[in-house]
Structures are given as structure tokens and as C-alpha cells.
SEDRENSE-359613 format. One record per residue: residue in three letters; x, y, z of N, C-alpha, C in turn. Coordinates in steps of 0.05 Angstrom, whole numbers, plus 5000, padded with zeros to 4 digits. Atoms other than C-alpha are relative to their C-alpha. Layout:
residues N
ALAXYZXYZXYZ...
end
This chain:
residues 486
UNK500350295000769719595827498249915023UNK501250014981763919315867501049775018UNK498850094981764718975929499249725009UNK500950264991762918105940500249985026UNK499550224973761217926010501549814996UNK498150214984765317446039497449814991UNK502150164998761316776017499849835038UNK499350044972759316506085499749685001UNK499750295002758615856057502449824995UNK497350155002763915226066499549834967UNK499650145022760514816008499450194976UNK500449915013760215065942497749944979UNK502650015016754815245891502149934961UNK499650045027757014965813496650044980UNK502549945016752215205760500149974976UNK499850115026750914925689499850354989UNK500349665021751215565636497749904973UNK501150085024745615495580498250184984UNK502249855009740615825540498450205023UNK501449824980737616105602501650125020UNK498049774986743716415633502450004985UNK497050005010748916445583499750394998UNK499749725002747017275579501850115013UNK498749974972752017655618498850115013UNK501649824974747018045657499549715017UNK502050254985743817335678503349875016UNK497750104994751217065691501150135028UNK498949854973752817655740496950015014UNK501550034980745617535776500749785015UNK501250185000747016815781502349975021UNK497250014981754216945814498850285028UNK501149854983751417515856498149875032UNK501150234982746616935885500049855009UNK498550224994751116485901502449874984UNK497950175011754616195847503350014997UNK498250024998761915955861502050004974UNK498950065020763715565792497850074977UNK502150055020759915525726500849734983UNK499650305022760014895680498850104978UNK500249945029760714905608499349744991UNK500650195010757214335579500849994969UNK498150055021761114105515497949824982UNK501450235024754913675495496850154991UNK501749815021749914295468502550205004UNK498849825005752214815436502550014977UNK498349955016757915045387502650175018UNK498849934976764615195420500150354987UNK499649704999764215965386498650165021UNK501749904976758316015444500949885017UNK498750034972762415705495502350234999UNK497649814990768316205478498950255011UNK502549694994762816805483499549955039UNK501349864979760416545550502149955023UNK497049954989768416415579499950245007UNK498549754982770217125573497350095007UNK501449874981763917355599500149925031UNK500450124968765016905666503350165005UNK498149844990772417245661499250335008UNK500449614996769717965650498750045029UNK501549954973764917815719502849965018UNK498150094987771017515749501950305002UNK499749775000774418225734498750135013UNK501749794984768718615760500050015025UNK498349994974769518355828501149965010UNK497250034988775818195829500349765020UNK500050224986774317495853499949684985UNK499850185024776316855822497349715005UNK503550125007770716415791501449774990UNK500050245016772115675770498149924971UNK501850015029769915425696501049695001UNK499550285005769414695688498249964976UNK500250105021769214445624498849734993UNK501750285000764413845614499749834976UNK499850225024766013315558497749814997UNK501650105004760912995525499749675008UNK498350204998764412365525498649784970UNK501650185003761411655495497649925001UNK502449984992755011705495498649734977UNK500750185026751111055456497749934997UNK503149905009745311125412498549784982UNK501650145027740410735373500050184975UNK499949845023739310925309497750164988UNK501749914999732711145274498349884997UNK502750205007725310935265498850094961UNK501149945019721710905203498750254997UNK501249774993716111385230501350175019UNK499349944974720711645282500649935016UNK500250194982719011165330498449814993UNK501450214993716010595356498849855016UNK500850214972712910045406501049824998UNK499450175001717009625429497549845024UNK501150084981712009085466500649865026UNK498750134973712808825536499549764992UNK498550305010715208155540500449844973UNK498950135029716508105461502750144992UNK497150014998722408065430501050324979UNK498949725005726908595402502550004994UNK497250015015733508655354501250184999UNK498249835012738909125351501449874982UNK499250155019742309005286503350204983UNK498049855024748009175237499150104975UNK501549995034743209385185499250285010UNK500649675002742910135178497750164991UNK502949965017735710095147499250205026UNK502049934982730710555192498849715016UNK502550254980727210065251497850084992UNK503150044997720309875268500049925025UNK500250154977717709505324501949745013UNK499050354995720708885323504150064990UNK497150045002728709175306501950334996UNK499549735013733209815296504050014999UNK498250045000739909935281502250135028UNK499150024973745209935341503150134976UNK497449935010751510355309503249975014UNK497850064989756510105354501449695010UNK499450255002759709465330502149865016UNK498150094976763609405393499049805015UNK501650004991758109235418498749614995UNK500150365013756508555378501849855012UNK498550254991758907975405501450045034UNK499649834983760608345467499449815029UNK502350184984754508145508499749765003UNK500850265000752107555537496849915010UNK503349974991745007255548500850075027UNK501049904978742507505610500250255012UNK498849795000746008165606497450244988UNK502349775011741608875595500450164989UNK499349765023740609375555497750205004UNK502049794989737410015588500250304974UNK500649715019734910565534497450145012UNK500849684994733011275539499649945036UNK500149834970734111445617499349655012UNK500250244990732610615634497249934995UNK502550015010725210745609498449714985UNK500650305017726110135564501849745018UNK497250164988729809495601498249814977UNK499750195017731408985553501949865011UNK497250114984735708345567500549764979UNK499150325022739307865521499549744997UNK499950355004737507215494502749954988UNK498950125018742907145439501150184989UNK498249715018748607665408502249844984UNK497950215017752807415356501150314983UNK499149815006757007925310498850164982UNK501049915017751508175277496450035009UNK502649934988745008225325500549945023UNK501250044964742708265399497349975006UNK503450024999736507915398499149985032UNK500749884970732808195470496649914995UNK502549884988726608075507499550305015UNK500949804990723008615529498750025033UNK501349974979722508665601497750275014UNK500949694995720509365601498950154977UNK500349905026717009565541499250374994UNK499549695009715110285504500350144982UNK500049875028715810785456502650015001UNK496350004996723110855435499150174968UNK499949725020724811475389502649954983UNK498050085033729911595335502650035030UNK498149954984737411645383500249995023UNK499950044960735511465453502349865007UNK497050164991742011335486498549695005UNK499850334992743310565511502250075020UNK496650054976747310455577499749655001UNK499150255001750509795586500949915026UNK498149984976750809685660502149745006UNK499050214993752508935659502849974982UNK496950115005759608915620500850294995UNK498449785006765309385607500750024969UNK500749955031765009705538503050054990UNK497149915009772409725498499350284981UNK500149825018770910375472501750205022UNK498749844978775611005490498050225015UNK502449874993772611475540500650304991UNK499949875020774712005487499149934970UNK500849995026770912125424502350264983UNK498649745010773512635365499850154999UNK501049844990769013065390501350145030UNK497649914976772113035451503150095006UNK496149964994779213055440500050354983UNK499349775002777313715403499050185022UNK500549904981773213995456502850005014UNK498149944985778413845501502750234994UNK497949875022784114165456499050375019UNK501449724999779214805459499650075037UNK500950034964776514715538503450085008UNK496950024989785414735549500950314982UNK497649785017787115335503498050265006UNK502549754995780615785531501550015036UNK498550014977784315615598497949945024UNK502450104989778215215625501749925033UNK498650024968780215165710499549644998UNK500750324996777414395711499049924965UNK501850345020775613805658498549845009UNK501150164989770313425670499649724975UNK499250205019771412725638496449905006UNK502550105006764212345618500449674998UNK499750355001763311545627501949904997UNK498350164994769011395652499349715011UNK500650295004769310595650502849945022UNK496850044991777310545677501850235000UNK498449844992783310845710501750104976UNK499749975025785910835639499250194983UNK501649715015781111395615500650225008UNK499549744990783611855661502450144990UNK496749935005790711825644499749984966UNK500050035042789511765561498750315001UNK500549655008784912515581503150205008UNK497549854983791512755625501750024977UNK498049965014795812615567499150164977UNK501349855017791312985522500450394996UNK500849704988790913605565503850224996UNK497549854994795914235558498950325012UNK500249714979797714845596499450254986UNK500949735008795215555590500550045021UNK499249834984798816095622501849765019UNK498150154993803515565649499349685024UNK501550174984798515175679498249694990UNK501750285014794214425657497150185016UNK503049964985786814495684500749695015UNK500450264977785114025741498549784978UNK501850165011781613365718498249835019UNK502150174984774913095743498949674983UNK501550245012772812405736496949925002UNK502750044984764912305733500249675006UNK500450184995762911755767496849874991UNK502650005007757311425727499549804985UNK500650315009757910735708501549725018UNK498950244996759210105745502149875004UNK496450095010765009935722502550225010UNK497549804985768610565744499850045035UNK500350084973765310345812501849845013UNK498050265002769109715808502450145014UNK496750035010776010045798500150335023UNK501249624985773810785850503550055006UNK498549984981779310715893502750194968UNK497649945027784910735826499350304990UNK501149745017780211285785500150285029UNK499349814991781011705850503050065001UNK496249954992788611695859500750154978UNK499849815027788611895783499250184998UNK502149675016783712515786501450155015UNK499149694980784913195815496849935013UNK502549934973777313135841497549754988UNK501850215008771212675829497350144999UNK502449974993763812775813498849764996UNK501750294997758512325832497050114974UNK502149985013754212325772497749865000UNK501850234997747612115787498449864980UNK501050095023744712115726499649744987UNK500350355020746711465685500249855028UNK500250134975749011235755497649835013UNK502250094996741911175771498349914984UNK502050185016739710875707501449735002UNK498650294999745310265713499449955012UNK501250114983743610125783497950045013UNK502049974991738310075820500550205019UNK499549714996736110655847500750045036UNK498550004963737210475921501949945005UNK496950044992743910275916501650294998UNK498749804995746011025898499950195019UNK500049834971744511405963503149915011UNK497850084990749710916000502750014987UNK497449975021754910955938501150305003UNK499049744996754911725942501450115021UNK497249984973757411666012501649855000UNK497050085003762211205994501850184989UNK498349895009764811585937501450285016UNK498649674992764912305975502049985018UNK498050124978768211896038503149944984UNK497949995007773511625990501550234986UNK499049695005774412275958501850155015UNK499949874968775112586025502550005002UNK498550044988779812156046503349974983UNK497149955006784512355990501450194996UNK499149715006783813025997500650144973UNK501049925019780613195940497150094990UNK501849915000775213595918497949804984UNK502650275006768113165912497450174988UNK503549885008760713445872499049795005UNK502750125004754513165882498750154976UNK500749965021751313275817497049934986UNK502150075015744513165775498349995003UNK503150074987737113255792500150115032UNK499849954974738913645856496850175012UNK502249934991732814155846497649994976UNK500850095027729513815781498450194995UNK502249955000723014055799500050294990UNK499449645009725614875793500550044971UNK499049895032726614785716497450224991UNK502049925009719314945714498050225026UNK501949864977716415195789502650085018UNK497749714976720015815831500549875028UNK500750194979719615255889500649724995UNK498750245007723014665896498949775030UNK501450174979719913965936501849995029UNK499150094977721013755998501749874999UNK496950234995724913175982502050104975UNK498049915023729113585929501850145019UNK498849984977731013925994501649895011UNK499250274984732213366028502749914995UNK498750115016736713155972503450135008UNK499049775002740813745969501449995032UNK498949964978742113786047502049695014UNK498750294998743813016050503250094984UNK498449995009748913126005502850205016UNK499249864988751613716044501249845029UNK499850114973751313356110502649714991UNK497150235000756012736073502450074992UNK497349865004760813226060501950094972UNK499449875026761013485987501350275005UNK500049734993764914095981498350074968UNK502349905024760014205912498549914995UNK502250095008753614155898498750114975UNK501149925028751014205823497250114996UNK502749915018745414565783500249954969UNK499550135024744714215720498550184976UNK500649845034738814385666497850225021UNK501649824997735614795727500350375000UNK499049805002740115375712501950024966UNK499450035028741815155639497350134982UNK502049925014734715185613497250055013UNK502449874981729915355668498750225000UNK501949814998724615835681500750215021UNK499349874974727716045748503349995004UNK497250104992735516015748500750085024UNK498849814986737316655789498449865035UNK502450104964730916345847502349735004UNK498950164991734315675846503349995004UNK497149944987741315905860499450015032UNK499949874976739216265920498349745021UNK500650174978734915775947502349695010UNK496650144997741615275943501050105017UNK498549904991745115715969498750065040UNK501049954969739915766038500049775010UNK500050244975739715036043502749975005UNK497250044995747115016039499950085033UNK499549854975747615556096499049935024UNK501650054978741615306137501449665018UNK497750154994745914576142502850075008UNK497850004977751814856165499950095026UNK500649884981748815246210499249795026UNK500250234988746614646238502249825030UNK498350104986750214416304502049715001UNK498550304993751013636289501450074963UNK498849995030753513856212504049905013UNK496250034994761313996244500749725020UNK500350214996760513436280500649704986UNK500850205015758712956225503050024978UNK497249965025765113226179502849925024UNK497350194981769212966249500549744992UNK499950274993767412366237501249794978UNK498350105020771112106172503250035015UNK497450024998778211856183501250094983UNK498849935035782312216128502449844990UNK497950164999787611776141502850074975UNK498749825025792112276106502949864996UNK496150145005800412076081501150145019UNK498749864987804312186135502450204988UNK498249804998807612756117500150285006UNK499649654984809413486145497150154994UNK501649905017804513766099497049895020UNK502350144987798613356131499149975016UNK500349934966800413366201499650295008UNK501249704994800614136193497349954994UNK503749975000793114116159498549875026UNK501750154985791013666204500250265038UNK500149814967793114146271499150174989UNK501749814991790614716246497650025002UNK502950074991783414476247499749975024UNK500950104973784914196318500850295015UNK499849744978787714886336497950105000UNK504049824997781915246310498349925016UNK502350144985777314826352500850115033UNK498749954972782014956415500750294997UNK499149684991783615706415497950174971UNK501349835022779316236379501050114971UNK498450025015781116376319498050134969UNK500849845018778216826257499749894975UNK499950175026780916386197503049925006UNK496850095008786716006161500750064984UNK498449995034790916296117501949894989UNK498450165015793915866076501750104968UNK498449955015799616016032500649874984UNK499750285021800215555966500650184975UNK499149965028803915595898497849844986UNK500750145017800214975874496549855011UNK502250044990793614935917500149745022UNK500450304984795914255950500450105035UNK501149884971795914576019497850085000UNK503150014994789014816013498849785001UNK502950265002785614145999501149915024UNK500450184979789713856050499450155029UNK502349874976786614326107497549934997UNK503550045001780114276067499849795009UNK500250314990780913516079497949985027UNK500750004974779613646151498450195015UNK502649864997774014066146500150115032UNK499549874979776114616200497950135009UNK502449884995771414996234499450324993UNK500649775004772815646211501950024975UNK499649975025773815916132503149964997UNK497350075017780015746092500450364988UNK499149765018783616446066502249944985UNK498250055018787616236010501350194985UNK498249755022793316675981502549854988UNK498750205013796416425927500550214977UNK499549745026800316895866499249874975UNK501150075023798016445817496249994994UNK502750045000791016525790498649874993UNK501950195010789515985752499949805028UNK501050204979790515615831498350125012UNK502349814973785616155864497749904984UNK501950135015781015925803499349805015UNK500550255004781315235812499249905034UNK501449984977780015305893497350045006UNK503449894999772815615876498849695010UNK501350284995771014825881500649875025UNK499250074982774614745946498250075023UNK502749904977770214626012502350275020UNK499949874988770815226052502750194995UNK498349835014776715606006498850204999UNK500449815020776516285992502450174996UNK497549995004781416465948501250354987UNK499149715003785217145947502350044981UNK496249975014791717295887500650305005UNK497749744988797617665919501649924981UNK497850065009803717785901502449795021UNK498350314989809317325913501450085027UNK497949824976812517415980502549884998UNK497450015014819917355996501049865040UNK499050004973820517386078498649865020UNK501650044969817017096145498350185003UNK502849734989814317806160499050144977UNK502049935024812117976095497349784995UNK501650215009808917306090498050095030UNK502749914972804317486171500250204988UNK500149845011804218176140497550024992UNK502650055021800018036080498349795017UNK503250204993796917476115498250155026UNK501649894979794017946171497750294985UNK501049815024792418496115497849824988UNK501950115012789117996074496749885017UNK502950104987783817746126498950195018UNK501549784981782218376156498850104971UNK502249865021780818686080498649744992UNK502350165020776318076061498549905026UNK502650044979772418026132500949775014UNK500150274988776017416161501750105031UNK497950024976778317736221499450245005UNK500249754989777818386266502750075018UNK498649964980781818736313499949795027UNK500750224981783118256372499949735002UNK500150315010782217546338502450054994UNK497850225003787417076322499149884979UNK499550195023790016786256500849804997UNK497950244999792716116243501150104965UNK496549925027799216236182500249724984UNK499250275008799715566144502550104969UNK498649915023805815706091502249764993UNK498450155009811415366062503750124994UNK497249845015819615576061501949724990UNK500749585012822215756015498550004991UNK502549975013817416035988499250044970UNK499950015027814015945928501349744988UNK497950275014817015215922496749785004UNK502650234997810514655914501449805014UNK499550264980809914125970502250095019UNK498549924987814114546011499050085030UNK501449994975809114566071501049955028UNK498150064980813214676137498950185024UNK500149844974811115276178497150065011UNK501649884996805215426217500350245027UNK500749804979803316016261497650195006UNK503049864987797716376306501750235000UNK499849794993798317086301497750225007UNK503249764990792917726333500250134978UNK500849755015791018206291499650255018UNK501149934987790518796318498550334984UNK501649805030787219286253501250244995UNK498449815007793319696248501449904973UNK498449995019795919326193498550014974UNK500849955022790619486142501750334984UNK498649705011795420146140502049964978UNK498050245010799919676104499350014975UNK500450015035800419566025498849684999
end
């Protein structure tokens, strides 16, 4: 069985799977070069080639015996025009322009709008951004049977170019029947995360939660994207409900303007943060690499910003889905990651959020062992968890030296791959005190977190094996006699 360095990175690399790395040779370069998680996009594809490229991310996960996150990505709601006569069309700047209830093929001047939710809905002055925001249109007049629009933004418009709706909240669920089977499937393949799509309300989260069931005794985590307006509105609620959040920039940055999402993304990762819960930055991180082995300056830029506001994940979307370069743009991810932490004012800058955690036992421990690490030398933390909720809440507080997570369940060592500065080891279950320093002095000497001479910090829970049972910590030496040990 070959042997994974130790990643030396705290944030993690997530990587779309597509046409250009769904092979498994390309799958085990792409994890070789960094990659932490993979994403299964639910909106190409047929799920008989998502089950194909599952167990190949299990069979790598086998090979080095190191667990790999799989987030499952729901298409969601997505809303489309309908078609053109020829295809397409011109719509002209500043003339007018109909979506309609009439299922005929469009032209210039109208096309059909298949979502009669939609009618009567709107109000003048309200917009209507199609394909990517390319087109802005804005209401004169909607009644239950047209949306007659000027054209502020005119253009060609094709047969299905989505429509976002940033100015009202749409009553549609943020499950399709597409979705609820995906999901079904994404839950019985034993997908580690869900990633929910245009979420609108706290309501969407909890209608996917009740959707979702366990494999191997476990649910999958649930992510909420963040990517409309309206689920801006309501952040604070849609975090309390998720297991983790991504900041999708994508539609994000076609609803609002595009300089309001820099400052939003450090809101969201801040509130994230501060609930101790795992945060992505997501979409257009190294666009430019779909096509050139070399990615810009300000794609850089992008990429390290993100890092510096305290993501523990950073996405690869279609540049490792359908790119020219997947395996190059991992690695170079993976240097700006490293070259930012390396960075002196980085640990610094992750002080400076309040996490303003729940006072309880659990929290006050995470929270000292970061401050011990800082005050006495110290190798790593190994953290002992049935149900992962002691890792995040260390991660919370972004320590200065790696998280060693031992946990007997695997679908929680999975679902850590997304956690800042986790790396997650499955033992068996312990029973005692000194079995529990034991394995935990064994475990971070065989995975590199520790030598003869350094000092451990112990984070565990008695009894053991009970969730939310977070009570004991302890510094213990190592001194490299107990790799003699089982």
C-alpha cells in the first residue's frame, strides 16, 4: 500500500470530477497533487457515471488508506427560457421584450418563460438577468400571463439560457424531481456531503434534511450554497441549519453587483467561522487554467484572498471538470495555498475573528488547546471524536499546529477531509485513559505529527465513544518508543 505524505496544508483543495478527470488514473494524479475532496456534480451526467466515478474515489481512498470526502452537488432550480425559432435571437437595447405563457418558439420581440410561478410574481421595476447577467432586462408590466421588459442590456439570447431573479423571492421548492432523486441516489452511494443549489430560505435546508437517509448508520453532512440574495437576507438562520456553507460565486455574482461580493464572502466565511463550521470559497477560482497551464495574476490573487479570510476550502470547478490542465491546476492550488500560510501575518489574521463559541466544556477545551499550542511547543492535536463535533470546534480556532483526528467511524474521518487543518486517521474504538494517550502517541508519530521529544496536546471525551461528550484534555511527550506498540 503506498505511502501519502502528511498534507502540510491547513486549507483544503475540493475538486469538481468531469469528463477530464473522471478516469481513475487521472483521479489518483489529481489526489496525489493535492486533492482533499472531489465534487460530484448532479447537473451533467447520468448517475450510472457518477456510481462508476464513487467507487473509483473509494478504490483510491483504499489504496492509501486515507479518507477522501465526496460531495454530492444538486442541481437544484435552475430557470430557463424556452426556445427560439432559429435558435436564437436579438434582443435590442432599450426595446422591449416579452416572456410569455405561449409555448410557441420566440423571436426577437418574445419567448416563452416556463415557469408560471413566475407571472404575476414581479413587479415593475424588478429584473430579470439571463444567461450569466449578459442580458439585464427590467419590468414594465407582469400580469398572469406576460412580463413585458425593457431591455437595459441587450443581445443574443439562445434556446434555455437560465434567468436569475435577484429582486424577489421565488415560491418554488429548492428541490426539483430531479433532485429528490439525485439526492435519494447521492444518500444510498454514501455521498460524505450534499451540496444544496439556490437556496432562497432556511426552509430549503430542512425540507433537503428531511429528505436525506443514512448509509452505514450515518446521514451525509449538508451544505447550503450561498447564491442568491435572498438566502443573504436570512445567512445567519441558513447557517444554524447547515452542517457547512459554500459561498457560491457564480449566480452570486450575477444577482449582485459584482463589488458587493468580495465584502459578502468575508461576511459569510466570518459567520461560518463563528459557528464552527466548515466554509468553501467556490467558482472561477483559476478560470483561466481550463484552457492555459498558467493561471493570472489576479486568479492568484483570488485564490490567496480567500485563504487569508479563512476558508478551510477552496474549489476547482470546470478547471478540473473539463480542462486542458487538471492535474497542473491542482498543484498550483495547492502552492498558493501553502505559500499563504507560510506567510507570517496569515496566523495572525485567523486571531483575529471572535468565534464567540456556546459556552460549553467542549469549547472552552477547543478554545485552550490553540492557546496552549501557541504557549508551549507542541507537535499536534489529537482529537478524539465519535461524531466529528470536537474537530470543528478546535478547527474553529484555527490552532497553529495540524489537527490529528482519530475517530472509529469512517464516514466522520470522510467528512473531516473538508475540515481546516484536519487530518483524519480511523482507529479502533478505545476503552481506557491509557489506551486512549497510547494510540494517540502511536498515531502521530506513524503519520509524521510528532518525533521523539515533542509534546502532544490529547483532546477526548469520557466515556468514550459517547457524542458531545468533550471533557478531558492533556499534553503528553512522546518519546518514539511507543511506535513498538499495536
Amino acid at each position: 500500500m503506498p505511502k501519502l505524505d502528511p498534507r502540510n496544508r491547513k486549507v483544503k483543495i475540493l475538486a469538481t470530477v468531469g469528463p477530464a478527470s473522471r478516469d481513475p488514473e487521472m483521479l489518483r494524479r489529481l489526489f496525489k497533487a493535492g486533492v482533499d475532496a472531489f465534487r460530484v456534480n448532479m447537473s451533467h451526467g447520468d448517475q450510472a457515471t457518477h456510481a462508476a466515478t464513487i467507487a473509483a474515489i473509494r478504490e483510491l481512498e483504499k489504496e492509501f488508506d486515507h479518507p477522501i470526502a465526496i460531495l454530492a452537488d444538486l442541481q437544484g432550480p435552475k430557470l430557463r427560457v424556452g426556445t427560439f425559432k432559429d435558435g436564437k435571437a436579438v434582443i435590442r437595447h432599450s426595446g422591449h421584450f416579452t416572456l410569455d405563457t405561449n409555448p410557441e418558439p420566440g423571436d426577437e420581440t418574445r419567448v416563452h418563460l416556463p415557469h408560471p410561478e413566475l407571472f404575476g410574481l414581479l413587479e415593475k421595476g424588478q429584473r430579470l438577468l439571463i444567461n450569466d447577467g449578459k442580458i439585464r432586462l427590467k419590468v414594465i408590466k407582469a400580469d398572469k400571463d406576460a412580463i413585458l421588459c425593457s431591455a437595459e442590456v441587450g443581445g443574443v439570447i439562445s434556446d434555455r439560457k437560465g434567468v436569475n431573479v435577484p429582486d424577489a423571492e421565488i415560491p418554488i421548492p429548492a428541490l426539483t424531481d430531479k433532485d429528490r432523486k439525485d439526492l435519494a441516489f447521492a444518500c444510498q452511494q454514501g455521498a460524505d456531503w450534499i451540496a444544496l443549489s439556490f437556496v432562497q430560505r432556511p426552509e430549503d435546508v430542512a425540507e433537503a434534511r428531511k429528505l436525506m437517509t443514512a448509509t452505514d448508520g450515518m446521514m451525509p453532512a449538508l451544505c447550503a450554497k450561498i447564491e442568491k440574495p435572498s438566502a443573504v437576507r436570512r445567512l445567519s438562520e441558513i447557517v444554524d441549519l447547515s452542517d457547512g456553507i459554500m459561498v457560491a460565486r457564480g449566480d452570486l455574482g450575477v444577482e449582485l453587483d459584482p463589488e458587493d461580493v468580495p465584502p459578502l464572502q468575508k461576511r459569510i466565511v466570518d459567520m461560518t467561522r463563528q459557528a464552527g463550521k466548515p466554509v468553501i470559497v467556490a467558482t472561477q477560482m483559476l478560470e483561466s487554467m481550463i484552457e492555459s497551464p498558467a493561471p493570472t495574476r489576479a486568479e492568484v490573487s483570488d485564490v490567496a484572498n480567500a485563504v487569508y479570510d479563512g476558508a478551510d476550502a477552496v474549489m476547482l470547478s470546470a478547471e478540473t471538470a473539463a480542462g486542458d490542465w487538471p492535474e497542473e491546476t491542482v498543484a498550483i492550488m495547492d502552492r498558493i495555498v501553502a505559500k499563504v500560510e507560510g506567510d507570517e501575518s496569515y496566523a495572525t489574521r485567523m486571531k483575529t475573528l471572535e468565534t464567540k463559541a456556546d459556552p460549553t466544556t467542549a469549547d472552552a477545551l477547543g478554545h485552550a488547546c490553540s492557546t496552549i499550542s501557541e504557549t508551549v511547543s507542541v507537535g499536534a492535536i489529537a482529537v478524539f471524536t465519535f461524531s466529528g463535533s470536537t474537530a470543528r470546534r478546535v478547527a474553529r480556532e484555527r490552532p497553529s499546529v495540524p489537527m490529528l483526528v482519530l475517530t472509529p467511524q469512517r464516514r466522520v474521518a470522510r467528512r473531516v477531509a473538508l475540515l481546516w487543518g484536519a487530518h483524519a486517521v480511523v482507529t479502533r474504538d478505545i476503552k481506557t485513559f491509557e489506551e486512549m494517550i497510547g494510540k494517540g502517541k502511536r498515531m502521530a508519530l506513524r503519520h509524521g505529527f510528532g518525533q521523539a521529544g515533542s509534546k502532544l496536546i490529547v483532546l477526548a471525551g469520557v466515556p468514550f465513544g459517547t457524542p458531545g461528550s468533550t471533557n478531558l484534555l492533556h499534553v503528553v511527550s512522546l518519546s518514539g518508543d511507543e511506535l513498538k506498540g499495536r
